[in-house]
C-alpha positions as a printed NumPy array, in Angstrom:
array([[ 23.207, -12.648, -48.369],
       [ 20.39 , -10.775, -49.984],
       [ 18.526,  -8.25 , -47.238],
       [ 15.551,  -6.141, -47.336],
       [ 14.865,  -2.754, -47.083],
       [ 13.854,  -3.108, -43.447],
       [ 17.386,  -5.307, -42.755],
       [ 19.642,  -3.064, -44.63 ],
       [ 18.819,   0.013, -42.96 ],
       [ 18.964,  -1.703, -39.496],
       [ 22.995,  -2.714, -40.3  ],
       [ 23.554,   0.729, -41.274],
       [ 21.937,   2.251, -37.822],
       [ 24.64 ,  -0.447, -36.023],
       [ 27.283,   0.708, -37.821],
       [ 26.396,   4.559, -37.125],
       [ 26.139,   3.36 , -33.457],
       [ 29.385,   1.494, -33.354],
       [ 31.259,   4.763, -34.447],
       [ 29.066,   6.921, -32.285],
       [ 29.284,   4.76 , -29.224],
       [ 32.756,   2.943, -29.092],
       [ 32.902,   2.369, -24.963],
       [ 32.678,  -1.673, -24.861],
       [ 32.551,  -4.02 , -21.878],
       [ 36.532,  -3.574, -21.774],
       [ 36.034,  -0.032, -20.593],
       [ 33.946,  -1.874, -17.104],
       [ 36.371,  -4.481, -16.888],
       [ 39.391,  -2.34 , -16.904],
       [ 37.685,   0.193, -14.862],
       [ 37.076,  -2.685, -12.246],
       [ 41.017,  -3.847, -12.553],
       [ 41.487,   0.1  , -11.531],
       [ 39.257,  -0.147,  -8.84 ],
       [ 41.056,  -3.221,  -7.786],
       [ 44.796,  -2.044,  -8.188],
       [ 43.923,   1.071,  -6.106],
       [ 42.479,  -0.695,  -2.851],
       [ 45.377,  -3.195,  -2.577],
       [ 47.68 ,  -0.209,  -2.888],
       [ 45.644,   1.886,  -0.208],
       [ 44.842,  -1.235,   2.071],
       [ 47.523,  -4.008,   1.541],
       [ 45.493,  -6.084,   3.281],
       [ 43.885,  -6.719,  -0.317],
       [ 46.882,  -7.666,  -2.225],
       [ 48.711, -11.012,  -2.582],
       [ 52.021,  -9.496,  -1.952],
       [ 52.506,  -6.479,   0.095],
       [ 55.528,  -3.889,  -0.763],
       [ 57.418,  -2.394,   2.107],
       [ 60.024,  -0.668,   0.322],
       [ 59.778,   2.755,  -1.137],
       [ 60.445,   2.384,  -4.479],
       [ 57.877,  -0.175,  -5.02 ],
       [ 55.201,   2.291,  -3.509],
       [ 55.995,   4.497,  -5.841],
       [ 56.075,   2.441,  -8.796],
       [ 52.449,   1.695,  -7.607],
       [ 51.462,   5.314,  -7.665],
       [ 53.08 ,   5.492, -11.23 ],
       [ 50.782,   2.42 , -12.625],
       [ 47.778,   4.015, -10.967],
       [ 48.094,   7.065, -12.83 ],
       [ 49.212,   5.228, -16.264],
       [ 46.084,   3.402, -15.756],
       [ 43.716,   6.305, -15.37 ],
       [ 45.047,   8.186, -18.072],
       [ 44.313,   4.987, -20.455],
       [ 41.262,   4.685, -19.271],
       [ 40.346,   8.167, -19.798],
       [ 41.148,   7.763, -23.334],
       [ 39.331,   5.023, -24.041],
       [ 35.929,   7.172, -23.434],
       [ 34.008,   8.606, -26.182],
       [ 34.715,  12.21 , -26.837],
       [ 38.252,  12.101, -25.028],
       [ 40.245,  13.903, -27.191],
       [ 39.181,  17.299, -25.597],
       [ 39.989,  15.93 , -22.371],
       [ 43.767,  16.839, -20.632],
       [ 44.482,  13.086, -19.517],
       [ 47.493,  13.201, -17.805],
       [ 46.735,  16.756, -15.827],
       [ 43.433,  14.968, -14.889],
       [ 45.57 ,  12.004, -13.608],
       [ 47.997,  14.119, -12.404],
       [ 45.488,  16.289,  -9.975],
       [ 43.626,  12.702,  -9.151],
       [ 46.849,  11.121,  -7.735],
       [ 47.47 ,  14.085,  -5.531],
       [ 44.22 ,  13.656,  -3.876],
       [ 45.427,  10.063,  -2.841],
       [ 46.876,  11.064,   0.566],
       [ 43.641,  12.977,   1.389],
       [ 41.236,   9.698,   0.275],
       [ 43.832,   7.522,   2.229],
       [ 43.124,   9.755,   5.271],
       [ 39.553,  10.218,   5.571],
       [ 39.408,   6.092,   5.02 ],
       [ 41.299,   5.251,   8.107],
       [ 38.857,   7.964,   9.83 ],
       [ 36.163,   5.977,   8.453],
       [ 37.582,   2.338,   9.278],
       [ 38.247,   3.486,  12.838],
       [ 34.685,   5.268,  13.54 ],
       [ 33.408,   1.896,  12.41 ],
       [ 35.314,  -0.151,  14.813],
       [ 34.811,   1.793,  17.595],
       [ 30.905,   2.582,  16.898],
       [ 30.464,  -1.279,  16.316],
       [ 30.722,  -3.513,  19.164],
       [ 30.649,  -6.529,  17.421],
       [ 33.85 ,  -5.41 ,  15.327],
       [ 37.319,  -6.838,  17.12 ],
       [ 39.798,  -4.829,  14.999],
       [ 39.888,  -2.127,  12.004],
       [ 41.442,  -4.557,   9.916],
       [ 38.719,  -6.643,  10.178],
       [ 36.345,  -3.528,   9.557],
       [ 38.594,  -2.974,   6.391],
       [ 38.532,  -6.706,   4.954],
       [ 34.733,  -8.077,   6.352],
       [ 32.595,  -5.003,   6.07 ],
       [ 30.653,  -4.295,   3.33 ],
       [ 29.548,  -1.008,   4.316],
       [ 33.414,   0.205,   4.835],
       [ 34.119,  -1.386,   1.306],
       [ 31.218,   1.248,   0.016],
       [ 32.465,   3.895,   1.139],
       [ 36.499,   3.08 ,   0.184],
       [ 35.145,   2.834,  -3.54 ],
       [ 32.78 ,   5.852,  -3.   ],
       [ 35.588,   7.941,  -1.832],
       [ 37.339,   7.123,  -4.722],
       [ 34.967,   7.895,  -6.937],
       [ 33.612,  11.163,  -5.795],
       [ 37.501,  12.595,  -6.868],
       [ 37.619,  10.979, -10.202],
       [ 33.68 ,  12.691, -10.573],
       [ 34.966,  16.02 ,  -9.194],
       [ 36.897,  16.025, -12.095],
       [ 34.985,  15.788, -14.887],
       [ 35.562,  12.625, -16.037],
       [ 32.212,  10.735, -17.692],
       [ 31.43 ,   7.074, -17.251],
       [ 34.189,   5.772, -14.635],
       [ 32.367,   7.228, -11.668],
       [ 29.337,   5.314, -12.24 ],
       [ 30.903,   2.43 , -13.779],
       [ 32.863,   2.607, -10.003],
       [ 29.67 ,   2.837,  -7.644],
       [ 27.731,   1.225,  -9.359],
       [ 30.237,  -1.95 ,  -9.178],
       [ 30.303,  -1.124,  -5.435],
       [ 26.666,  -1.429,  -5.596],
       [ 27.01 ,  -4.811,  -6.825],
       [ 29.489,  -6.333,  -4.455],
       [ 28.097,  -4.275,  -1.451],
       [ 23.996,  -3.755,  -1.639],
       [ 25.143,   0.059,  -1.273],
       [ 24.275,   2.538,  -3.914],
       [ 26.28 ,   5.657,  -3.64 ],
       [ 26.17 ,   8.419,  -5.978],
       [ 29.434,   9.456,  -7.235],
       [ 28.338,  12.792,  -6.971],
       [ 27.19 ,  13.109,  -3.34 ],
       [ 29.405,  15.024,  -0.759],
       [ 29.619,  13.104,   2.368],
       [ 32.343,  14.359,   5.561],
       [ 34.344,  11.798,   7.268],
       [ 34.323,  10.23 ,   9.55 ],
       [ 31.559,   8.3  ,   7.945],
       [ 29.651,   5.113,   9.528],
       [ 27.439,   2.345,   6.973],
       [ 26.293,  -0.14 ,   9.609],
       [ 25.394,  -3.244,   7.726],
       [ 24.303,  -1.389,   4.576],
       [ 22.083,  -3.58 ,   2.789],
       [ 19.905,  -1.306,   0.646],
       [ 21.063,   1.934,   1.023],
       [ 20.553,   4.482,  -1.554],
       [ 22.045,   8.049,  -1.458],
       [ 21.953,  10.331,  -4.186],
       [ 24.002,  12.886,  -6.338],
       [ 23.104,  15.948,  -4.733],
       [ 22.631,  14.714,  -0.889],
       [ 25.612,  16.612,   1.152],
       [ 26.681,  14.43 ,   4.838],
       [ 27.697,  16.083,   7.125],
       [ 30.904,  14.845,   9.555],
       [ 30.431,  11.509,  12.599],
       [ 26.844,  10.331,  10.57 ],
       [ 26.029,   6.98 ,  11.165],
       [ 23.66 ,   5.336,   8.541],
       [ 22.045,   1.71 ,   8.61 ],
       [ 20.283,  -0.377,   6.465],
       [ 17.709,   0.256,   4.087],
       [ 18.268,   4.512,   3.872],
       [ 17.196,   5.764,   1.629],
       [ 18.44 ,   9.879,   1.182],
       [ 16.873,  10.249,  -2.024],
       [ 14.839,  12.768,  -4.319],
       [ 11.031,  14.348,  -4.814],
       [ 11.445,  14.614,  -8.358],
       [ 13.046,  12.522, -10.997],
       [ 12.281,  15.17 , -13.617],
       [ 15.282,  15.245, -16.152],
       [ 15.182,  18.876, -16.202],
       [ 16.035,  19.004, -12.307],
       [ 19.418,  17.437, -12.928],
       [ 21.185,  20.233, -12.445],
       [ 19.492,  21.326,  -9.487],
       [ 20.094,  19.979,  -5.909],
       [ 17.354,  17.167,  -5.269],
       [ 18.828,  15.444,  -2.393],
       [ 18.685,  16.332,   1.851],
       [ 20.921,  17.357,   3.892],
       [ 22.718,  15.541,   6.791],
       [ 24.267,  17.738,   9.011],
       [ 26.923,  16.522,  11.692],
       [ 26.5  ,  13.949,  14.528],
       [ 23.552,  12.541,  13.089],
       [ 22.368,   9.207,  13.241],
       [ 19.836,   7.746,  10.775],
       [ 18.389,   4.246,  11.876],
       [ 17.019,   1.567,   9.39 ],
       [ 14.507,   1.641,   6.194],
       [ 14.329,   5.705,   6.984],
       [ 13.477,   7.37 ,   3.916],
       [ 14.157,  10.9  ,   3.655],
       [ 13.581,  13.215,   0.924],
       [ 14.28 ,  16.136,  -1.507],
       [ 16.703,  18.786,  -1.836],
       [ 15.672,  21.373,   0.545],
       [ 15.271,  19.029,   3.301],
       [ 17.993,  19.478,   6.299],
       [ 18.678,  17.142,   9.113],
       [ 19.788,  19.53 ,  11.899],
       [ 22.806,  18.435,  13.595],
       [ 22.762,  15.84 ,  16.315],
       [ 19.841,  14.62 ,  15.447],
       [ 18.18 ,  10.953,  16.018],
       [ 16.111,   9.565,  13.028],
       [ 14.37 ,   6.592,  13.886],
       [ 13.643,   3.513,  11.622],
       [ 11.481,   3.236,   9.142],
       [ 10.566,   7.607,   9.379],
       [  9.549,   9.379,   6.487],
       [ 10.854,  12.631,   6.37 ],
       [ 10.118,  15.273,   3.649],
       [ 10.574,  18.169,   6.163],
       [ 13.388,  20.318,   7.484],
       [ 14.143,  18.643,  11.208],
       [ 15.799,  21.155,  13.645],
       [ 19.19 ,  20.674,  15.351],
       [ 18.878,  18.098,  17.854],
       [ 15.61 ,  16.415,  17.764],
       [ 14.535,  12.619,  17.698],
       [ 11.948,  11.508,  15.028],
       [  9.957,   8.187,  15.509],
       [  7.187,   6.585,  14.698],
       [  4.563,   6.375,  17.288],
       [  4.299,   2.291,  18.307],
       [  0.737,   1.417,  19.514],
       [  0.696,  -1.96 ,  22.011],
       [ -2.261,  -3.594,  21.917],
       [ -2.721,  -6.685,  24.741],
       [ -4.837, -10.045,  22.74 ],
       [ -7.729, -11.41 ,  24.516],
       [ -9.293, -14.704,  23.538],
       [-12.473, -12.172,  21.902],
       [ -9.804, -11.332,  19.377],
       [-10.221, -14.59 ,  17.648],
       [-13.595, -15.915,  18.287],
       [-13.404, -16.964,  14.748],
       [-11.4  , -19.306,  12.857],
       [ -7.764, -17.785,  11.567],
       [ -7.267, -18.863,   7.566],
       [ -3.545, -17.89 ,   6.324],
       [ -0.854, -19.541,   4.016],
       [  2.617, -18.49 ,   4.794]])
């Protein structure tokens, strides 16, 4: 095949790329498996066939870290990275993860009356499924490790409507109610016993790329609930502690410790004056 000028140099840009850039769609996929292998060994109420005996537990723990330390080496620029130490210091965090999950699960049983048991919580609930893969994670971003954190939430987006930043600090226990919507991002810090709903958004002021580094995201302190479609913004904004935020608030103030924010409702009674002329919609 003869090629132009124009063609020609547009192979040899792919090719650059293709040596530059060598992550593929196997690097999601397995990073999905991982995802996958790591909630049925946490929760065996995910897998097919649950192991009671000890040796197959730890056999479990063993592929887990074999599987991270693949995966680590499959991203671009690995070769400076210390897989198996990395691995190593993720597995130990396991018991910790395992821990504040159950917190979670049980916080949203007993803050949801419509929940009959955590293990329903743990199999049905979308928002506790955010938060198991969040949790997750947040330890594999602490770390240092590029590309599996976001490849992670960002799948839990998908299956959950929730859209956790990797890199956001958030206490346990910790409550999603329903979730749908919810954004929080890298730098927001949560506090311990917050209970989120729908449509929060705990976002930034700025999107400038030059503020990555900086912290762009509020602060939830402890005890607080945050009711639906709430938006609440920037980095130097603090939620005081026991505080109430109600729906649909936007907040891009420091609230003290303690206080209840709402939007003031107006009633206003109809009277037949109201529509003395004719009423034209489509719906």
């Amino acid at each position: 095949m003869e090629m132009s000028h124009n063609l020609d140099s547009f192979v040899d840009e792919l090719v650059n790329k293709r040596e530059l850039h060598t992550c593929t769609i196997s690097l999601k996929n397995n990073t999905i498996k991982f995802i996958d292998n790591q909630i049925s060994f946490l929760f065996p109420h995910f897998a097919e066939k649950v192991l009671t005996d000890k040796k197959s537990v730890v056999q479990q723990i063993e592929s887990i870290e074999k599987h991270l330390i693949k995966l680590i080496g499959s991203i671009n620029g690995s070769s400076r990275i210390n897989k198996e130490n990395i691995a190593r210091s993720y597995i130990e965090k396991l018991p910790e993860i395992h821990s504040k999950l159950w917190l979670d699960a049980n916080a949203i049983y007993e803050g949801d009356p419509a929940a009959e048991s955590i293990d329903e919580v743990i199999l049905a609930y979308p928002g506790f499924m955010a938060i198991l893969i969040y949790r997750l994670a947040h330890e594999i971003y602490k770390l240092r490790v590029p590309i599996l954190p976001r490849i992670m939430s960002e799948h839990a987006h998908q299956i959950t409507g929730v859209d956790i930043h990797p890199g956001a600090i958030i206490g346990s226990p910790f409550f999603i109610d329903h979730g749908t919507g919810i954004v929080i991002g890298e730098t927001t810090v949560i506090g311990n016993n917050v209970k989120i709903y729908q449509g929060v958004t705990l976002g930034a002021l700025s999107v400038k790329k030059e503020l990555s580094h900086v912290k762009r995201h509020p602060t939830i302190e402890d005890d607080v609930i945050i009711y639906a479609q709430a938006v609440i913004l920037g980095g130097n904004t603090v939620i005081g502690k026991n505080s109430v935020i109600g729906g649909n608030s936007w907040i891009v103030q420091s609230i003290p410790p303690n206080s209840v924010v709402n939007n003031k409702n107006e009633v206003r009674i109809r009277t037949s004056k109201d529509f003395e002329d004719p009423i034209n919609f489509i719906i």
